[in-house]
N, C-alpha and C positions, 0 to 999 in steps of 0.2 A: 535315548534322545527321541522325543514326538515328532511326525513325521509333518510336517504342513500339510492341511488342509485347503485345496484349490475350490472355490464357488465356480460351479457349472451351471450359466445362463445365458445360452442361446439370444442373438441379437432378436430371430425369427419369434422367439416364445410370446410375446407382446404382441406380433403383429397378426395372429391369429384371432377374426373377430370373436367377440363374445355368441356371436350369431350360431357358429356352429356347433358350438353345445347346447344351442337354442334345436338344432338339429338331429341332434344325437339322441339328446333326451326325449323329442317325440319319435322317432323311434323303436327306443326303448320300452317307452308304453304303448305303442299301437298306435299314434294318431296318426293321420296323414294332415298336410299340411291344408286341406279344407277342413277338418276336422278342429286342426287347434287353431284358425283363423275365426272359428266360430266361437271358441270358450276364451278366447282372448277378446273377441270382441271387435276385432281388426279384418278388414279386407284381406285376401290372397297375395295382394300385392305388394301391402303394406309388409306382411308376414316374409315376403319374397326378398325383402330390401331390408330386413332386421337380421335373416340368415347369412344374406352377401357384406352384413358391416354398412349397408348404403346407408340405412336409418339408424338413429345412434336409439339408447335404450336410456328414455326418461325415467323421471323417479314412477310415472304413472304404470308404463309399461313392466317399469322393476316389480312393483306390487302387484301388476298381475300377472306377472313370472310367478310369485312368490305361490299364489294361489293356484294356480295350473300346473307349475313342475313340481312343485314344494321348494325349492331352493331357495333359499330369504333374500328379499328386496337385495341389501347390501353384498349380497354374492355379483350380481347381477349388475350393480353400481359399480363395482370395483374393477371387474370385470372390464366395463363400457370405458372407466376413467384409464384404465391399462392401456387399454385399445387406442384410443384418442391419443393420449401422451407417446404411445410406442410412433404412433402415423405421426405425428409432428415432430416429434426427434428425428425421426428418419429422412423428413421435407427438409427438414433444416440443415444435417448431411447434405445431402442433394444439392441444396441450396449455395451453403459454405463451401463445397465442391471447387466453385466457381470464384471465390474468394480467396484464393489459396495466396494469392499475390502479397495480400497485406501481409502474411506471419514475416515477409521479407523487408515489411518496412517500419517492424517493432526490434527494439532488440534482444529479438527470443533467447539469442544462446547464452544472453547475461540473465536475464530471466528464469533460466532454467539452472546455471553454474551456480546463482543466486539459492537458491529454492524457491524462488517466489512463483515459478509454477511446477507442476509435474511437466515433465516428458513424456507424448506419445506419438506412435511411428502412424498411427491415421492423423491425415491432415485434415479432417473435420472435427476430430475428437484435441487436437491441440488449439485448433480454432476456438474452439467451446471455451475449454479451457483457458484461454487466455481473454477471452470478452467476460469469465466470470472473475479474474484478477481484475479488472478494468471497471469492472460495474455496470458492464452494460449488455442491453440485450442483443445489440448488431454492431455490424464494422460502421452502416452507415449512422449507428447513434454515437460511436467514437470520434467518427470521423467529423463528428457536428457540435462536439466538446473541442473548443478551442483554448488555447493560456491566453491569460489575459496582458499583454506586453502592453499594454500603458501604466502598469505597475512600474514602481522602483527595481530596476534590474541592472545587474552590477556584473558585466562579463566582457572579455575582450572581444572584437571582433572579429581579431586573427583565430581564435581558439576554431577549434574544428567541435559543433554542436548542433544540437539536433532537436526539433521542437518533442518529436516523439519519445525520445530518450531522458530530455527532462520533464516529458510527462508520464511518463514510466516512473521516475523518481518519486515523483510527487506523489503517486499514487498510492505508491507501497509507503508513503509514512502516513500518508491516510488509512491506510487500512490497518497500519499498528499503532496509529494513533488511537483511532478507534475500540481499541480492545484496553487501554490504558483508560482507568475509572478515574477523572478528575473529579475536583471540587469546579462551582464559578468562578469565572475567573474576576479575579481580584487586584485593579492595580493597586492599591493600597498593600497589601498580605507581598504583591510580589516584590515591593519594593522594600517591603521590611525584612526580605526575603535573602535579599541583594549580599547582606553579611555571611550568611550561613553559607551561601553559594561559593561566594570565594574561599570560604575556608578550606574549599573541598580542592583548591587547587595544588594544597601540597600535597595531597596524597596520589599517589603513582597509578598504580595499580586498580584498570578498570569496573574487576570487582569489588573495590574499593568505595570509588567514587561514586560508580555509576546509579546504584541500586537509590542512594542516598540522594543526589541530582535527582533521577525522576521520580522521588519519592515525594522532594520538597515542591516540584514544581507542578505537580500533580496537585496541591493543594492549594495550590494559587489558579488552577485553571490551566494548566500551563502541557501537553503532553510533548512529551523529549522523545524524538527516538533517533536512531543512529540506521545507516541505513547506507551500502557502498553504490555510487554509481554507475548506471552502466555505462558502456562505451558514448564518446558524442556528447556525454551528458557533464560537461566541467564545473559542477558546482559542488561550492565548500556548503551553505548554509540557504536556509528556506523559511520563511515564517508564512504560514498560515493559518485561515481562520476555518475550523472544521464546524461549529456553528458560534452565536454569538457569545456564546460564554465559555465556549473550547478552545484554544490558543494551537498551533503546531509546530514546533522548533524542531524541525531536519535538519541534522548534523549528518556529513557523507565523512570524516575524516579525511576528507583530500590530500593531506599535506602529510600527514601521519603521526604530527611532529603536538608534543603538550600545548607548546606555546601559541599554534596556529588550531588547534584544536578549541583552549577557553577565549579568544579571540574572537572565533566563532561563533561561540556559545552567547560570550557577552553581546557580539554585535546584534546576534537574534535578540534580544531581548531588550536591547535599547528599543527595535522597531513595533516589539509588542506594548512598553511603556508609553513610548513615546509618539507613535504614529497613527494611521486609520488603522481599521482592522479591514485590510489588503496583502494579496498577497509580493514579497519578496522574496528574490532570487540571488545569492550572493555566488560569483564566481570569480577570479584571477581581472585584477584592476584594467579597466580600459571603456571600455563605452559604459556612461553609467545615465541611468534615465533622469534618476532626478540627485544631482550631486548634493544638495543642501540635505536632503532626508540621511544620504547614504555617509556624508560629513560626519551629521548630529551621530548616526549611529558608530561609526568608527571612534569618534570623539568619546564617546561612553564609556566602550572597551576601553580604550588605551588609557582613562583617567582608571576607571576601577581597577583595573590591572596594577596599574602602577600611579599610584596618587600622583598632583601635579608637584607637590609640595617636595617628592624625592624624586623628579627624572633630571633634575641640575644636575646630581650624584654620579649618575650614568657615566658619563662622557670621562671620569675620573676612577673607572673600574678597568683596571689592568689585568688582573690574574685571576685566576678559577676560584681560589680563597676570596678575593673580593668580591667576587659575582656572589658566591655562594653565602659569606657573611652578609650582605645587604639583602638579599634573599630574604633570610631569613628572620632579617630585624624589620621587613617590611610583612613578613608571611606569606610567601609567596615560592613558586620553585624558581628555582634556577634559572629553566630549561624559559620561562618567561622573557626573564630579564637578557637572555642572551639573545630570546627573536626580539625583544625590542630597539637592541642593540644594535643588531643586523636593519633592521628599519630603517633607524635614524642614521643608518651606513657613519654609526661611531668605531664600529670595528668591519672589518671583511665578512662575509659571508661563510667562509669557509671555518672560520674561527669557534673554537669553545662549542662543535656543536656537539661533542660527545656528552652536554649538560643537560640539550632536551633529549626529553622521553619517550621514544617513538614506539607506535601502533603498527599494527600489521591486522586485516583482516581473516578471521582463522576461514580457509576453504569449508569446511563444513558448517 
């Protein structure tokens, strides 16, 4: 068994200018620094301020290293850009030092439980890292990225939520939306799309479904990703627009359950069909911004789900054979028709629900 191999690099190794191999090397051949002041072509002073790192080393200066030490231009470039980047990494350390406050007003430890970022025990170095999940280069360029709440937004008031937490949400299905290669998006292709999508509701089993879902919607413009909450953050469902011809359907699994999972799914996509390209937020009924949008899109779900032509039926299902025969003369699961059931409180709550097919997030 191979033994791991540790990389040993020194924070210090970068912050050493280029200047003092500027020093060594004359030196080495005998020059004093009036000496190589004069075949470089530069004042004492100037020479005095290229050893100390004070002057940085242009392209001009690199070529006349190149000529005087022998060392090529591009040693001497690379060198200077080490230098420069090691001093402003370090500034920004320093910097972020002072920043420590905000990691306490994101919610890191779901962020990290998550994977969505690494772990580390410097707290400028997890600073970094979480401004580069974020997309930005500072807290104060975060902190200047607001959500836009004159959107349709669909959450209760009681619910305990958090602006940051649902912007933490948002972000991570942006950034795997992002990596999903759609086609333009198409209302036409997604509507014609609409058949194939529900078929996938009989099938159980995520690896199942799943691959196929964002297979199809990907071709419509459409990227799906799935994605759990973190604390604060109570939201089932997300639509947004990642540019004009890229569509985002966030699905969080909130509920866990099949029936409240393609519920979800449809309702995002009524608002991609049917709405601006704006962003929504869907959470647990109660304050809702614009009730007529968030209607039409509920109203979508619960027809495609279940036609209008068979929910009279409903109300006339007694027994798990019956759920399950109408099911499946409609193509549909169960586990549907039983949250619909529960809705139109035709049955209890408590009732038939070993029919739906509940999810669980795997920790790793």
């Amino acid at each position: 068994m191979s033994k791991e191999i540790y990389k040993f690099q020194p924070d210090w190794l970068h912050l050493v200018p280029p200047g003092l191999s500027i020093k060594e090397d004359m030196v080495y051949i005998g020059l004093s620094q009036v000496d190589f002041a004069e075949r470089m072509g530069y004042t004492q002073k100037h020479i005095h301020k290229l050893i100390k790192g004070e002057a940085s080393i242009t392209a001009d200066t690199a070529l006349k290293l190149e000529k005087v030490l022998s060392y090529p231009s591009s040693f001497w470039m690379n060198a200077e850009s080490n230098y420069r980047e090691a001093l402003a990494k370090e500034e920004e350390k320093n910097e972020l030092k002072k920043e420590g406050d905000w990691l306490k007003k994101i919610p890191l430890k779901n962020m990290i439980d998550f994977r969505w970022v690494g772990k580390f025990s410097n707290k400028s170095e997890q600073l970094i890292e979480c401004l580069k999940f974020y997309g930005v280069a500072s807290i104060k360029a975060f902190e200047s990225q607001e959500l836009d709440y004159k959107v349709a937004f669909k959450a209760s008031d009681t619910l305990d939520k958090d602006n940051i937490a649902i912007k933490t949400w948002l972000r991570k299905g942006e950034v795997e939306a992002i990596k999903i290669t759609c086609k333009p998006f198409s209302k036409v292709k997604l509507k014609a799309t609409l058949d194939e999508l529900r078929n996938l509701i009989i099938l159980e089993k995520p690896d199942d479904f799943l691959p196929k879902l964002i297979n199809l919607c990907a071709e419509c413009g459409v990227a799906v990703v799935f994605a759990p909450t973190p604390k604060k953050c109570p939201m089932s469902g997300a639509t947004q627009w990642i540019s004009p011809d890229k569509a985002l359907l966030l699905l969080s699994l909130r509920y866990k359950t099949n029936d409240a999972l393609w519920f979800a799914f449809f309702h995002e996509i009524a608002h991609i069909l049917k709405h601006k390209k704006q962003l929504f937020l869907e959470g647990r009924g109660g304050f809702v911004k614009d009730k007529q949008l968030e209607s039409e899109a509920d109203k979508f779900a619960t027809e495609l789900l279940i036609p209008v032509n068979f929910s009279a039926e409903l109300s006339t299902l007694k027994t798990k054979a019956s759920i399950k025969e109408f099911a499946k003369r409609i193509n549909i699961a169960p586990g549907i028709v039983v949250g619909r059931m529960h809705h139109q409180s035709i049955i209890g709550w408590s009732r038939f629900n070993d029919l739906k097919v509940k999810y669980e997030w795997l920790n790793d």
